[in-house]
KOLFI-446780 format. One record per residue: residue in three letters; x, y negated, z of N, C-alpha, C, O in turn. Coordinates in steps of 0.02 Angstrom, whole numbers, plus 50000, padded with zeros to 5 digits. Layout:
AlaXYZXYZXYZXYZ/...
# end
This chain:
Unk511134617749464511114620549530510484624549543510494630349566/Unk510004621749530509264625549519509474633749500509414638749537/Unk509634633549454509794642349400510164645249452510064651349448/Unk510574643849505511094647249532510394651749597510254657649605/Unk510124644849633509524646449669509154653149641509194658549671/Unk509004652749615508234657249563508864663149565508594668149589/Unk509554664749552509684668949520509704673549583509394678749590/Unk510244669649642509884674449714509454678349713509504684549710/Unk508924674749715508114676149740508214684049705508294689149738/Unk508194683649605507944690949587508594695349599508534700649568/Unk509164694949632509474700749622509164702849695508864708249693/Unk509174700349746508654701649801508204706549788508164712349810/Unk507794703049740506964706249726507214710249690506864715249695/Unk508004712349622507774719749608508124724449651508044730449645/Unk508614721349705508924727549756508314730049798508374735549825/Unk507714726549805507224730849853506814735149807506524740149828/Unk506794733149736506424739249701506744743349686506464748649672/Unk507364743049683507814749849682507784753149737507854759349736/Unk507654748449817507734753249847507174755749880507314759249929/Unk506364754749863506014757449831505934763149804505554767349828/Unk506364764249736506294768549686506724774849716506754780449689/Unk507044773049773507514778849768507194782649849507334788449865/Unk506814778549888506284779349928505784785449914505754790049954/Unk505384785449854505104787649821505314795449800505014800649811/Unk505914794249767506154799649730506444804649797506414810749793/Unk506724801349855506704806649912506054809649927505854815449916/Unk505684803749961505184808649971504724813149918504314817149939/Unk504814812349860504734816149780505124826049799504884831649807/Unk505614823649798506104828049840505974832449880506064838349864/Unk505694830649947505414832950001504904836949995504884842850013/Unk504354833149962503714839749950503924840049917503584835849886/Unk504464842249864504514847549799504784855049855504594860849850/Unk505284852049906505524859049936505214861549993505344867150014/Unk504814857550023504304859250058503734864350038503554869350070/Unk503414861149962503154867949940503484873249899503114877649877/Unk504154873649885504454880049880504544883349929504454889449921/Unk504734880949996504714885250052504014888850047503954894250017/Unk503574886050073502664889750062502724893850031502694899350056/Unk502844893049948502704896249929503294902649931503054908249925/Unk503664902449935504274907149959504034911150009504344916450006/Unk503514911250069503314912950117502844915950106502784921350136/Unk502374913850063501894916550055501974922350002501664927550013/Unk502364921949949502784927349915502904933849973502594939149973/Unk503354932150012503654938750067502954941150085502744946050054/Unk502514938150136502044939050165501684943350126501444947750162/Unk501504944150054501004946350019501584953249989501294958149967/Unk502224953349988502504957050000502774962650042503084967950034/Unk502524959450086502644964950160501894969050163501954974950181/Unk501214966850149500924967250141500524972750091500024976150101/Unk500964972350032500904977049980501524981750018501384987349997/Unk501894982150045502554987650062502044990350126502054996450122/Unk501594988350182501294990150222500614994650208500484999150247/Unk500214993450155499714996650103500085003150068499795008450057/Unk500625002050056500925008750037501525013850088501685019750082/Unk501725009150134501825014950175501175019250221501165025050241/Unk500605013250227500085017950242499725024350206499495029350234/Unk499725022950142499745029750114500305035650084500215040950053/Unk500875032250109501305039950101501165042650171501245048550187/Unk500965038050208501025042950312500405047950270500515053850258/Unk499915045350255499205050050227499185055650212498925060750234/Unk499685053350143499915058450100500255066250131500105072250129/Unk500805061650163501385067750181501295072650236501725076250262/Unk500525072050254500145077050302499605081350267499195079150228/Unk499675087950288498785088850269498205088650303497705092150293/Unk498305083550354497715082250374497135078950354496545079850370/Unk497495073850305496855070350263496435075850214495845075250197/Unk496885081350197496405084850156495815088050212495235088950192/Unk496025089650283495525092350307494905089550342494315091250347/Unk495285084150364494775079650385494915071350357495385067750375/Unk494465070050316494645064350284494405058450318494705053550294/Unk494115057150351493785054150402494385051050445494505045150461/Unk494685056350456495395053350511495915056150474496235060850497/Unk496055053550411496755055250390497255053950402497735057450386/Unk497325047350443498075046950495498335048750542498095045550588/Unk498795052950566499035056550597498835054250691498575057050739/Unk499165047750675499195043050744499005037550728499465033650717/Unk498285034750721498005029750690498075023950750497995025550809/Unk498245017550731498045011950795497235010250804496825008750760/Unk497175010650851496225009250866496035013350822496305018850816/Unk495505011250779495095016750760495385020250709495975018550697/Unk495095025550667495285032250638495295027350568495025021850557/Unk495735031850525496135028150461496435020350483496355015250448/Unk496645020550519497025014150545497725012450554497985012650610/Unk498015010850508498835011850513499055002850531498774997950508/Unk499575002950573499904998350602500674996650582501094998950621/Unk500954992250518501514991650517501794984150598501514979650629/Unk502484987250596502824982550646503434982450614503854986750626/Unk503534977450570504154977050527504784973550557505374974650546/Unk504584970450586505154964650635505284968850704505684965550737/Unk505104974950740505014979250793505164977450870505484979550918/Unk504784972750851504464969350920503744973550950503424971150996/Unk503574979150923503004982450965502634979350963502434979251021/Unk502224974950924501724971250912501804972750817502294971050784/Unk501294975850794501064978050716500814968150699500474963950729/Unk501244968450635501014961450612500524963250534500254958650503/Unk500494968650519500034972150456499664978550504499914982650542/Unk498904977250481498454981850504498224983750421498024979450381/Unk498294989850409498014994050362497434998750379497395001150436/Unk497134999650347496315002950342496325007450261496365005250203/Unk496275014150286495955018150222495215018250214494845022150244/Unk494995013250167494415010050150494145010450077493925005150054/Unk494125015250041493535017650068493795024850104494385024450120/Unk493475031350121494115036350143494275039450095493915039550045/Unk494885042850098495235044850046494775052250010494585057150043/Unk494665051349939494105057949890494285061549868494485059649813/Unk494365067049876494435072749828494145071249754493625074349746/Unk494335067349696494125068449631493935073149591493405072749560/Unk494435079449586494355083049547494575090649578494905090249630/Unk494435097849552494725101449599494805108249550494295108449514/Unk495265113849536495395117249501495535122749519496135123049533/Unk495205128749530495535134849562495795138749520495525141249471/Unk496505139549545497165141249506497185150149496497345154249538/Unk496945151449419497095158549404497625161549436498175158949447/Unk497435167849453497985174249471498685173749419499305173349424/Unk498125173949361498815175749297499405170449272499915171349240/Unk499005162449308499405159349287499955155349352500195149649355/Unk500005160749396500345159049453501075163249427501115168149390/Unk501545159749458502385161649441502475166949517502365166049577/Unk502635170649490502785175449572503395171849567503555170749626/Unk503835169349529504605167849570504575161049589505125158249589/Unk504095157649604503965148549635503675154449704503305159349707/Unk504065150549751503805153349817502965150149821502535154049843/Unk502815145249806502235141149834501815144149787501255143949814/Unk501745147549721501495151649708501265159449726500745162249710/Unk501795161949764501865169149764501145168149843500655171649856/Unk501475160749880500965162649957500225160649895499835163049936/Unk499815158749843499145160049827498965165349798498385166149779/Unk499595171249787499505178449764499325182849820498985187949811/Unk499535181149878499385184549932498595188749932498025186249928/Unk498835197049938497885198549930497735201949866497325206549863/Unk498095199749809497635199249748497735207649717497485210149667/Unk498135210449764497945220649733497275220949738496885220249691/Unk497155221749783496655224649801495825220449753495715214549741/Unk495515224949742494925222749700494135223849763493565225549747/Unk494335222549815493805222849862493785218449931494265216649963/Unk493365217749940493485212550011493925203849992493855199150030/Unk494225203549945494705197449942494355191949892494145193249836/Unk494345184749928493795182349871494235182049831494835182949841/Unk493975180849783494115177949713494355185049666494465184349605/Unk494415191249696494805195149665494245199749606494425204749574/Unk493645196849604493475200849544493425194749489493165196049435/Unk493665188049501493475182849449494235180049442494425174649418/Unk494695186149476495355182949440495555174749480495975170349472/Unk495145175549511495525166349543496175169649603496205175249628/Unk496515165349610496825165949674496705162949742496095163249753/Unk497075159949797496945158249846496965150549845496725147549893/Unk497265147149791497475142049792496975138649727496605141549687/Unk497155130249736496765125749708497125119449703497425117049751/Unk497085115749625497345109849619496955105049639496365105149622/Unk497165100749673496465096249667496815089349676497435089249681/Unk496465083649677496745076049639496375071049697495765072249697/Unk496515066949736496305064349771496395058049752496895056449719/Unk495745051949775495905043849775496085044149842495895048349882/Unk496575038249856496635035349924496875027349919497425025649899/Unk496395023249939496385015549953496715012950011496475013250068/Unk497205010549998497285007450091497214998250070497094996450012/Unk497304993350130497134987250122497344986150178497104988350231/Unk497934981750169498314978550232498204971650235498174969250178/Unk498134967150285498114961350299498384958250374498254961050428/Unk498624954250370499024950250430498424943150426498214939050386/Unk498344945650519498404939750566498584934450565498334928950576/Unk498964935850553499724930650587499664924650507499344919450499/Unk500134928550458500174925450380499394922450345499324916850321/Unk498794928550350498414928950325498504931750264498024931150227/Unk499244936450229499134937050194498774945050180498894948950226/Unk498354948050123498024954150113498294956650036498594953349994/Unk498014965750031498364967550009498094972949994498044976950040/Unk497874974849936497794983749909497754987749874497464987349820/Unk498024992549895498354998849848498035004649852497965007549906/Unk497795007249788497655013949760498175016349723498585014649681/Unk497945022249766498455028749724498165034149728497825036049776/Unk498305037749667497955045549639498595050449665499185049249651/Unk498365055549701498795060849699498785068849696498495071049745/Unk498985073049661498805077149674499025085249721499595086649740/Unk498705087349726498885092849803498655098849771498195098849730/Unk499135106449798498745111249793498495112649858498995113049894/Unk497975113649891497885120749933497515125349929497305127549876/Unk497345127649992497005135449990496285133649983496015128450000/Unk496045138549956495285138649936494655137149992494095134549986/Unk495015140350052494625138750104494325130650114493785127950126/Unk495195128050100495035120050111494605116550068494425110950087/Unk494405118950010494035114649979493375114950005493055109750011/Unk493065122150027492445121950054492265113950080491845110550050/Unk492565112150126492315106250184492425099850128492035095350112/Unk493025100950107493035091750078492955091350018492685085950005/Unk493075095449960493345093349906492855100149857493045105649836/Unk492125096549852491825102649825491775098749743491535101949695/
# end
């Protein structure tokens, strides 16, 4: 009768370590998908982030204002000058503030021969403009034309508030314009 006693007792004692063990393995469970969410979040965040760093420099880009004044190369900057504002969710509240930091440089700069301009590329023919004449027109006794390649850095660096997450992108690009313009920025 004793053995029958005792045998109670441990199936008792191992149904609570099983249920224990399976205690465990939920909450095991729990922070396993708890930090996949995080990190799932923090993934997007640093993603929106890098997509906000680079739409700030195509707005840059796809003007020529940064070539003229590089100082304020954004068109419609938020608060201060080189200041771009994504609002991705468009609630009118920007959740990525971008900054062209350092400002965007003229690297390198090339003034584009007469001879090796295509009269049949329109964007060529406007740096031929001028070039009869051998008097009064710069460039026309050294054979340059009106125009110039030149290669710019531009840095932007986005970061959220909100996520905390940050973010930044360089990109090289290069531009022709007129000769005038290089005077001021891009000597």
């Amino acid at each position: 009768m004793k053995s029958n006693r005792l045998q109670r007792g441990a199936t008792l004692l191992i149904a609570l370590v099983f249920l224990v063990l399976l205690a465990l393995l939920g909450l095991s469970a729990f922070n396993t998908s708890t930090t996949d969410v995080k990190s799932s979040g923090n993934m997007q965040a640093r993603t929106e982030a890098l997509n906000a760093a680079q739409q700030a420099i195509e707005t840059t880009i796809s003007t020529p204002q940064f070539v003229a004044t590089p100082t304020n190369a954004i068109t419609t900057p938020c608060g201060a000058a080189n200041t771009f504002c994504a609002d991705y969710d468009g609630d009118g509240t920007p959740e990525y503030t971008v900054l062209l930091t350092p400002n965007p440089a003229c690297i390198t700069n090339k003034v584009i021969k007469s001879l090796e301009l295509n009269l049949d590329n329109q964007e060529d023919l406007g740096c031929s403009a001028g070039q009869m004449q051998q008097f009064g027109i710069a460039g026309a006794s050294t054979g340059d034309s009106l125009c110039a390649n030149t290669v710019w850095d531009v840095t932007a660096q986005a970061s959220s508030a909100v996520s905390g997450a940050k973010a930044t992108v360089s990109q090289g690009v290069g531009i022709r314009v007129g000769i005038d313009d290089l005077a001021g920025t891009c000597l």
